[in-house]
C-alpha positions as CSV (number, residue, x, y, z in Angstrom):
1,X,-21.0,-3.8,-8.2
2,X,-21.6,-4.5,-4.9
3,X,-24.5,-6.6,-3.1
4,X,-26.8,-4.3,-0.7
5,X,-25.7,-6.5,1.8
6,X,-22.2,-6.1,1.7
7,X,-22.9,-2.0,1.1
8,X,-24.4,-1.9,4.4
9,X,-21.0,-3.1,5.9
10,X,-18.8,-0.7,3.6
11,X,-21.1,2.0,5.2
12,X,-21.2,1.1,8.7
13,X,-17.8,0.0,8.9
14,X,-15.4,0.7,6.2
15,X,-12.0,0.8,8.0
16,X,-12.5,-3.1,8.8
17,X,-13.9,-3.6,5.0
18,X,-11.1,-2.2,3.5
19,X,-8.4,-3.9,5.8
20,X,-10.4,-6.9,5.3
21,X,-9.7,-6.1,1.3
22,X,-6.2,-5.2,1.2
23,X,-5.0,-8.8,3.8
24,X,-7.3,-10.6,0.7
25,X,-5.2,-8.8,-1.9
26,X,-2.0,-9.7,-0.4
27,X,-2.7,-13.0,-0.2
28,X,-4.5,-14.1,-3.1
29,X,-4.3,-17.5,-4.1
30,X,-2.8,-17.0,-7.4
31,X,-0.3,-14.6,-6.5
32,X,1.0,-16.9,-3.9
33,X,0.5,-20.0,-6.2
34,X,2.8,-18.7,-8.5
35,X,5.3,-17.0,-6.0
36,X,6.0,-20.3,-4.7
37,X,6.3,-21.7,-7.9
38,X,8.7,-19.6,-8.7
39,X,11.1,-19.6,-5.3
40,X,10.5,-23.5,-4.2
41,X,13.7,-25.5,-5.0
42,X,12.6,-29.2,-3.6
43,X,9.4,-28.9,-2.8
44,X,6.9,-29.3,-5.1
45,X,2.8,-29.3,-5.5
46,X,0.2,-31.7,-6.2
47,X,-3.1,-32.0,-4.8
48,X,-2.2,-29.3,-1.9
49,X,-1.7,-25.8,-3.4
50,X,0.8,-23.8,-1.2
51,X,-2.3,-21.1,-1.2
52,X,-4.5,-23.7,1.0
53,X,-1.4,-23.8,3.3
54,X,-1.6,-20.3,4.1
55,X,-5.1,-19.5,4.3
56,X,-4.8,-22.5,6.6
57,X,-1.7,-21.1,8.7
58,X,-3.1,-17.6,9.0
59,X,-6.8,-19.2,11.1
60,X,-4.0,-20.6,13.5
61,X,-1.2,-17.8,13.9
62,X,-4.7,-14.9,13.8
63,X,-6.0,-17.0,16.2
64,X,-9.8,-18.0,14.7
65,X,-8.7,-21.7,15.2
66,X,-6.6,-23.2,17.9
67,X,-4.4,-25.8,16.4
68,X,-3.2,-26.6,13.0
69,X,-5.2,-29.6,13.5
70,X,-8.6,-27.9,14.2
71,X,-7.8,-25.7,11.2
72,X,-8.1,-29.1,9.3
73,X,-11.0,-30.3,10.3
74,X,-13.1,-27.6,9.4
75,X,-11.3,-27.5,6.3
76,X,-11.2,-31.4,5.8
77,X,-14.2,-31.4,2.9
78,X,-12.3,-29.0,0.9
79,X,-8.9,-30.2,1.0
80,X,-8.3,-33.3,-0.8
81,X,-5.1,-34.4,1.4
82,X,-4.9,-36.0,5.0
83,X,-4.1,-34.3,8.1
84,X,-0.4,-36.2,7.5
85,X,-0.2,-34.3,4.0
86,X,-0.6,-31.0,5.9
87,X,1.9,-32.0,8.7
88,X,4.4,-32.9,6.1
89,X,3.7,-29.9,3.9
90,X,4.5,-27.6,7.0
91,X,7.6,-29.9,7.9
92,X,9.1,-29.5,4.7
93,X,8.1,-26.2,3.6
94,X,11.7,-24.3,2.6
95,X,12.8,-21.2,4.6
96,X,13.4,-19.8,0.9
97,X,9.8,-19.9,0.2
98,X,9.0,-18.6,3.8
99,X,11.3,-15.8,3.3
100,X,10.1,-15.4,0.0
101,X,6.2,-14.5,1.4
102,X,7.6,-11.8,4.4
103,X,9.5,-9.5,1.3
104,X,6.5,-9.8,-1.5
105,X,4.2,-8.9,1.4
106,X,5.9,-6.2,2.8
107,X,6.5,-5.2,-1.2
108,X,2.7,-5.0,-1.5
109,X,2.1,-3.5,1.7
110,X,4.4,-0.5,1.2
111,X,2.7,0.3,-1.8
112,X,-0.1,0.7,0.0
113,X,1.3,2.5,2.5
114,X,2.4,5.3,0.2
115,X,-0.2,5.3,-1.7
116,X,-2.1,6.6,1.8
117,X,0.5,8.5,2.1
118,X,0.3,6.7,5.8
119,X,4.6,6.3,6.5
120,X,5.5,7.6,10.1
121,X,7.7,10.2,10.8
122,X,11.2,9.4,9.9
123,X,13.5,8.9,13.1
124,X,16.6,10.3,11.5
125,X,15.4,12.8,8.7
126,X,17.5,12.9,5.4
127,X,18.5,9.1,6.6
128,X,16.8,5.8,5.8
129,X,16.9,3.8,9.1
130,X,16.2,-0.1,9.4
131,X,16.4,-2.0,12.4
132,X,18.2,-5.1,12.4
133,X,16.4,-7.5,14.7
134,X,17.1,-10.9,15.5
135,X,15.8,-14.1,18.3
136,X,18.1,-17.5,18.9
137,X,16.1,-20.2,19.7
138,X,18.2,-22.8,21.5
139,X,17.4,-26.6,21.8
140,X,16.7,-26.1,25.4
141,X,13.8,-23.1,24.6
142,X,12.0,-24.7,22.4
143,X,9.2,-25.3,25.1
144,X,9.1,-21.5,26.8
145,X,6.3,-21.4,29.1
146,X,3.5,-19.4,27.1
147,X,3.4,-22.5,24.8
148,X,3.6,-25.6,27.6
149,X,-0.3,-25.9,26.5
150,X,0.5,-26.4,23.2
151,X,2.0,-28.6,20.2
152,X,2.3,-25.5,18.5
153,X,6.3,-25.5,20.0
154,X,8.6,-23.5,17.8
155,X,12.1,-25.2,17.2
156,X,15.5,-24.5,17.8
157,X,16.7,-22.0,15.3
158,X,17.8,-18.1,14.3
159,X,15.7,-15.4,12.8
160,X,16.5,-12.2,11.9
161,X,14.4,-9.6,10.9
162,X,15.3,-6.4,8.7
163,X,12.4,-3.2,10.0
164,X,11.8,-0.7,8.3
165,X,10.7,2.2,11.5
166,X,8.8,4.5,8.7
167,X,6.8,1.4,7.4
168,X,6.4,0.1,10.5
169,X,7.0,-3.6,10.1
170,X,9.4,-6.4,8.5
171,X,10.2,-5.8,5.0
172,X,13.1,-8.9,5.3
173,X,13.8,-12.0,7.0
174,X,16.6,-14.4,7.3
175,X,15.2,-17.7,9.3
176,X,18.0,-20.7,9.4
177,X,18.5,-22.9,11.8
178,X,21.4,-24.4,11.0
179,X,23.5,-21.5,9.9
180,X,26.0,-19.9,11.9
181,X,25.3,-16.8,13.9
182,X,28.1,-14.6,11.6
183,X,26.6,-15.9,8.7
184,X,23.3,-15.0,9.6
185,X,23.9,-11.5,10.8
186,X,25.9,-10.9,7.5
187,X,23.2,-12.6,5.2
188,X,20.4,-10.0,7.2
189,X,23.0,-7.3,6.4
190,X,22.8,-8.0,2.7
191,X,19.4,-7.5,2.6
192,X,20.0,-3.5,3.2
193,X,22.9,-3.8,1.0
194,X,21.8,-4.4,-2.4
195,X,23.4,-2.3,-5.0
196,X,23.8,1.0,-2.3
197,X,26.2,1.6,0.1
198,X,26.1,-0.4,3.2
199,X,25.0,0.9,6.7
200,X,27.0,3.5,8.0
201,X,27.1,1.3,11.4
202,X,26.8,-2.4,11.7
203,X,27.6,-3.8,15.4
204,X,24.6,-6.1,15.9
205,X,24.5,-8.9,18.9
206,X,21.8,-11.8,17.9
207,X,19.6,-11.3,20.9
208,X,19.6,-7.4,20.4
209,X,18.0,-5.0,17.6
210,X,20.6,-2.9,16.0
211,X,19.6,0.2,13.9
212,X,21.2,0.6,10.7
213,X,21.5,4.2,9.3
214,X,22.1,5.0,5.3
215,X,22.3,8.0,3.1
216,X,19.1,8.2,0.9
């Protein structure tokens, strides 16, 4: 049952209560608890739960706080760990576990999705289409001018992303940044692989999204 003050809001403004709902649902703190449990090789927890990481992440990257640090000290009465714990935790988190949290999200998002029945028009009907996107980093572009203001630098490294046009976002990522441009294209290939046939075409360049086109 619902407070009165919180049915006020559900009245007034339900499109922002239920997005509001489903984000909290996608990243509860159990569910992430145990998903990085279960992918984490090295890394491990203690008095920082990977949960507090996130919650923590997401004020930064939605932009309510504007530094990882800031995030902290707001936070600093509820998390039993010094700002160095939470710089280290970051440092060493494991692209596994990273990649791990883009595919359960999407997972739980496209459920959603189709439970709405909200999917966009398919591009290519009778075909499912995925776009195979991908950025290089170099060591040299690590300080691009948007974020000259700000520690918040990415480093050098690869990402590619697997996109799902109907869905409208990522549903898989492959971020490494020591692995090889051929193997990283193939291993973001694999992804749409999986037990079907492979994409009817597969040309991609790094720096540019390729569309990949399959057979239902």
């Amino acid at each position: 049952m619902f407070a009165a003050a919180f049915t006020s809001f559900i009245q007034q403004r339900p499109i922002g209560v239920m997005a509001r709902a489903i984000v909290e649902r996608f990243f509860e703190p159990e569910h992430l608890d145990d998903l990085f449990r279960r992918t984490a090789v090295g890394q491990y927890e203690r008095e920082l739960l990977f949960s507090s990481v996130v919650e923590l992440m997401q004020s930064v990257v939605l932009g309510v706080e504007p530094s990882v640090f800031a995030a902290y000290r707001k936070r600093r009465h509820e998390l039993p760990v010094s700002d160095d714990s939470i710089y280290n935790k970051l440092k060493g988190m494991e692209l596994g576990v990273s990649e791990a949290v883009v595919r359960d999200s999407a997972e739980r998002a496209a459920l959603v999705i189709d439970e709405l029945k909200a999917r966009r028009a398919p591009w290519l009907p009778g075909y499912r289409v995925r776009i195979l996107d991908g950025n290089h980093l170099s060591a040299t572009e690590h300080r691009p001018e948007p974020l000259r203001d700000t520690w918040a630098a990415p480093l050098p490294g690869k990402i590619l992303v697997v996109m799902d046009p109907e869905l409208d976002f990522g549903l898989r990522c492959v971020s490494d940044a020591r692995r090889p441009r051929s193997r990283a294209l193939a291993a973001g290939r694999r992804f749409e692989n999986g037990s079907r046939k492979g994409p009817l075409d597969c040309r991609p360049q790094l720096l540019h999204a390729e569309v990949l086109v399959r057979n239902h």
